[in-house]
N, C-alpha and C positions, 0 to 999 in steps of 0.2 A: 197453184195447188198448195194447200197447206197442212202437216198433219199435226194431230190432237190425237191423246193418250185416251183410254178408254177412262178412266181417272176423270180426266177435265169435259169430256163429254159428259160424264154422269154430276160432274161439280159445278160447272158452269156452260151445262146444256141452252140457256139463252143466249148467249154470244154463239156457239156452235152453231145456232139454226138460222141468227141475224145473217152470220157467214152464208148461210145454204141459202138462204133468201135471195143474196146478190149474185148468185149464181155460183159461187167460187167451191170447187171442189172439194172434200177434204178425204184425207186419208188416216183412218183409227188406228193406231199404232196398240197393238199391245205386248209387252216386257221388250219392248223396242224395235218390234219388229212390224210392219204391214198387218193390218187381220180385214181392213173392210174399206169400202167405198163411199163414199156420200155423194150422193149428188144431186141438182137441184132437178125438180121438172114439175109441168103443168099436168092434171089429169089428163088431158087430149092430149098429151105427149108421151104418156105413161109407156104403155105398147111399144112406140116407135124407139124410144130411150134403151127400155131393157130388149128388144131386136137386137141393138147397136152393139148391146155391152155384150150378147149371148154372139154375136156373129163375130167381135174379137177375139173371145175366148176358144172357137172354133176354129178359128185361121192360126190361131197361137197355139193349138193344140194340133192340128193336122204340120205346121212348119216344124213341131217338135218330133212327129211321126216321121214326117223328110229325113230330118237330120240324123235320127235314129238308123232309120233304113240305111242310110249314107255310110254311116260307121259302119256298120255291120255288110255291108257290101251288097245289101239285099235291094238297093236300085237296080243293079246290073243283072239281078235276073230274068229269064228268057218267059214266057207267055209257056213253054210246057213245062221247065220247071216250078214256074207257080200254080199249075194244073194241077202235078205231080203231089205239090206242098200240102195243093187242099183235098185231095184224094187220100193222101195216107192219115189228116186230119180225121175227115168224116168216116177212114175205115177203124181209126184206133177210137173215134165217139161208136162209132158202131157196136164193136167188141167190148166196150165198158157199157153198155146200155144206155147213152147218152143221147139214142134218137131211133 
């Protein structure tokens, strides 16, 4: 994997895409930090590529909801206190006109 500034994408965009051609990934850096992904694919691969990238982002977002819960102590709750949690939820939406 190699990254390119958003600079040298826009300056020397034919090398970027020679890169994307052979398969090899890249990552857009901009004011030096991560902003984007490159990556090569066939049209018959289009679908199954972005699946891939959408079902990582999912497991990296629901591992981040875990660890959340974790700190906060909120794994160790019981089946009636999360009853309880979502009862006083949809009674305080109820009383603000929320539903």
């Amino acid at each position: 994997m190699d990254f390119v500034t958003v600079r040298e994408l826009r300056s020397e965009s034919a090398e970027v895409w020679e890169k994307l051609e052979t398969g090899e990934e890249l990552v857009i850096t901009r004011n030096g930090k991560p902003f984007a992904l490159l990556v090569h694919t066939e049209p018959a691969q289009l679908e199954q590529t972005l699946r891939a990238i959408r079902s990582e982002r999912f497991a990296a977002m629901v591992q981040k909801m875990h660890e959340h819960a974790v700190e906060r102590g909120l794994d160790r709750m019981t089946m009636d206190e999360i009853d309880a949690e979502i009862a006083q939820v949809r009674k305080e939406r109820r009383n603000a006109g929320g539903y």
